[in-house]
C-alpha positions in Angstrom: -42.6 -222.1 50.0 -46.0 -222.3 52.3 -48.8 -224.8 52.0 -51.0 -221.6 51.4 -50.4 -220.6 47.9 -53.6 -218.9 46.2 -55.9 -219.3 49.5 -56.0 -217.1 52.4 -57.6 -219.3 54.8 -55.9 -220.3 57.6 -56.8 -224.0 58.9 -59.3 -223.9 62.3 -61.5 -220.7 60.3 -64.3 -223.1 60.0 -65.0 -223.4 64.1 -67.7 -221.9 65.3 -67.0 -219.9 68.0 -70.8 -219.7 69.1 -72.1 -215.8 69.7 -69.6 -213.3 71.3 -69.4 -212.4 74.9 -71.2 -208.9 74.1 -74.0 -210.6 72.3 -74.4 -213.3 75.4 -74.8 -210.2 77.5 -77.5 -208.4 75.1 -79.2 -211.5 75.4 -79.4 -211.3 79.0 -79.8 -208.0 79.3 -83.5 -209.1 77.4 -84.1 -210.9 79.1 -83.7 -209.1 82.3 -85.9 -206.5 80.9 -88.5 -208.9 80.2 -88.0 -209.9 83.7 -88.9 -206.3 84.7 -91.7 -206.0 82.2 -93.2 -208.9 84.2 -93.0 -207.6 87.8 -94.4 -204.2 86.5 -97.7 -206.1 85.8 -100.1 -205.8 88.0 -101.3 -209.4 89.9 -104.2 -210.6 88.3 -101.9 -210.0 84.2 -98.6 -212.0 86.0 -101.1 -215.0 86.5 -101.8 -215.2 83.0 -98.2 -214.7 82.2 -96.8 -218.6 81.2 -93.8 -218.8 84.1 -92.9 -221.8 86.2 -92.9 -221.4 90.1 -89.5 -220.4 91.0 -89.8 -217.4 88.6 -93.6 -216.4 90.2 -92.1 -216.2 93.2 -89.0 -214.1 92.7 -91.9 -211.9 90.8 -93.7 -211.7 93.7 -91.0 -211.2 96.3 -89.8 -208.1 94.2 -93.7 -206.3 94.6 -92.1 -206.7 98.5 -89.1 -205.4 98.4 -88.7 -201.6 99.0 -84.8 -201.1 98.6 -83.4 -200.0 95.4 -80.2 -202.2 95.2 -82.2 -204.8 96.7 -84.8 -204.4 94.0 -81.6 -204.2 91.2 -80.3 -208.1 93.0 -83.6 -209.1 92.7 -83.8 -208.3 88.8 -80.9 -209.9 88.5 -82.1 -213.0 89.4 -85.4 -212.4 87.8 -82.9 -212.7 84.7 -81.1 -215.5 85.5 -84.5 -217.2 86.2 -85.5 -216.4 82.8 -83.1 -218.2 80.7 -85.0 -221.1 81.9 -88.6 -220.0 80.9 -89.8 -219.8 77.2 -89.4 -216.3 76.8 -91.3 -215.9 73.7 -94.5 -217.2 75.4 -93.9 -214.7 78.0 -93.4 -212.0 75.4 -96.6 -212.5 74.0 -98.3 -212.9 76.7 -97.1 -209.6 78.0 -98.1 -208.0 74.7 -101.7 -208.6 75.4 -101.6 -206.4 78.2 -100.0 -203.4 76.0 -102.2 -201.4 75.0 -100.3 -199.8 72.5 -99.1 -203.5 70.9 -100.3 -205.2 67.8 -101.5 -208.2 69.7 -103.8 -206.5 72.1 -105.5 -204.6 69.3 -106.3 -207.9 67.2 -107.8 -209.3 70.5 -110.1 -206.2 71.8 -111.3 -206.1 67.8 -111.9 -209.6 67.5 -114.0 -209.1 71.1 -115.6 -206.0 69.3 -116.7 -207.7 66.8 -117.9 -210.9 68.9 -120.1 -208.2 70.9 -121.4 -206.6 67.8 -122.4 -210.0 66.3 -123.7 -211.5 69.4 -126.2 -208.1 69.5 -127.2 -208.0 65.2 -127.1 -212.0 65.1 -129.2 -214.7 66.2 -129.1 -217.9 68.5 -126.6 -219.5 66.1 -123.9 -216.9 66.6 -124.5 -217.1 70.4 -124.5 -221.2 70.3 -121.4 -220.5 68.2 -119.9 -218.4 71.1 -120.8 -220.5 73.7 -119.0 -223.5 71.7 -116.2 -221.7 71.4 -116.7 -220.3 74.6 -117.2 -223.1 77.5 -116.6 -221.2 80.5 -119.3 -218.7 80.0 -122.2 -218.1 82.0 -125.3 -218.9 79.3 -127.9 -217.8 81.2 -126.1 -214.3 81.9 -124.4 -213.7 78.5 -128.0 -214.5 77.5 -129.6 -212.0 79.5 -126.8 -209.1 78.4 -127.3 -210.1 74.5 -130.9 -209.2 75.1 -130.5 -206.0 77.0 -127.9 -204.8 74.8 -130.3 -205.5 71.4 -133.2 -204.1 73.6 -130.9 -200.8 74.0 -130.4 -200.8 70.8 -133.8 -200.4 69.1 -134.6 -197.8 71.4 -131.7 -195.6 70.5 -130.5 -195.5 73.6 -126.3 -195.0 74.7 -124.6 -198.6 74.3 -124.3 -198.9 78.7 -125.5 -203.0 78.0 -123.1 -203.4 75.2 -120.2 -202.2 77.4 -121.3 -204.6 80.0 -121.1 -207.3 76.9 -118.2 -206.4 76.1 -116.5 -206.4 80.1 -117.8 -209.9 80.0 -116.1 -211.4 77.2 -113.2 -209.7 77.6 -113.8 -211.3 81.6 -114.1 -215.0 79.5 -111.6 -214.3 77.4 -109.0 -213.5 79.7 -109.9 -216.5 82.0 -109.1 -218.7 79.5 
């Protein structure tokens, strides 16, 4: 008679085998294509993008390489780079340059709505902003608040709100 009467496990079931050779390979597959997200950035978006410096520079050397199976080696890489960065932070902070993603909308309407309270408010909401807001010019934000508030009682088209709103999107993205 066998040792496994009424059960139908075998002994060694418990192991964890970790994830399966086909999901390793999705995984860097993702992270290859995050890898190619990045380099299709333009310059000034890959600075802001949280990478260390072997990964910048294998981002940059692919903007110089013309070949296409050089370009497919050099994604590779890209990839194998990757599995070393926090690829989450990355993510996100390529979803800020989507236009199309959830995260970029929540930041132009939280600019939006800066602008529009920086033009119907007062000094507090533009000490507030400035608080927030260290790295912006005072004197200059200052002088496009009033413009834009000056347009604004005339009737005229919102030209000085746009230029608000290029400027703290400029802050904004500096930070």
């Amino acid at each position: 008679m066998s040792d496994f009467k009424d059960s139908q496990e075998y002994p060694g079931d418990e192991e964890d085998w970790g994830p399966s050779r086909s999901q390793v390979k999705r995984d860097m597959e993702a992270l290859q294509e995050l890898g190619r997200q990045i380099t299709e950035l333009n310059p000034e978006q890959q600075a802001q993008v949280p990478m260390g410096e072997r990964l910048a520079s294998a981002v940059a050397e692919m903007r110089r390489i013309s070949a296409n199976g050089a370009k497919k080696r050099q994604l590779q890489f890209i990839g194998k780079l990757m599995r070393t960065e926090d690829a989450d932070a990355i993510r996100e902070a390529i979803q800020r340059f989507d236009s199309a993603s959830a995260a970029h909308n929540q930041h132009f309407h939280a600019l939006e709505k800066w602008r529009d309270q920086l033009i119907d408010g007062d000094n507090d909401v533009l000490q507030r902003y400035i608080e927030e807001h260290p790295a912006a010019d005072i004197q200059h934000l200052r002088q496009l608040v009033r413009n834009a508030k000056k347009e604004r009682q005339q009737n005229k088209p919102p030209a000085q709100a746009r230029k608000l709103f290029r400027y703290l999107r400029e802050i904004s993205e500096g930070n």
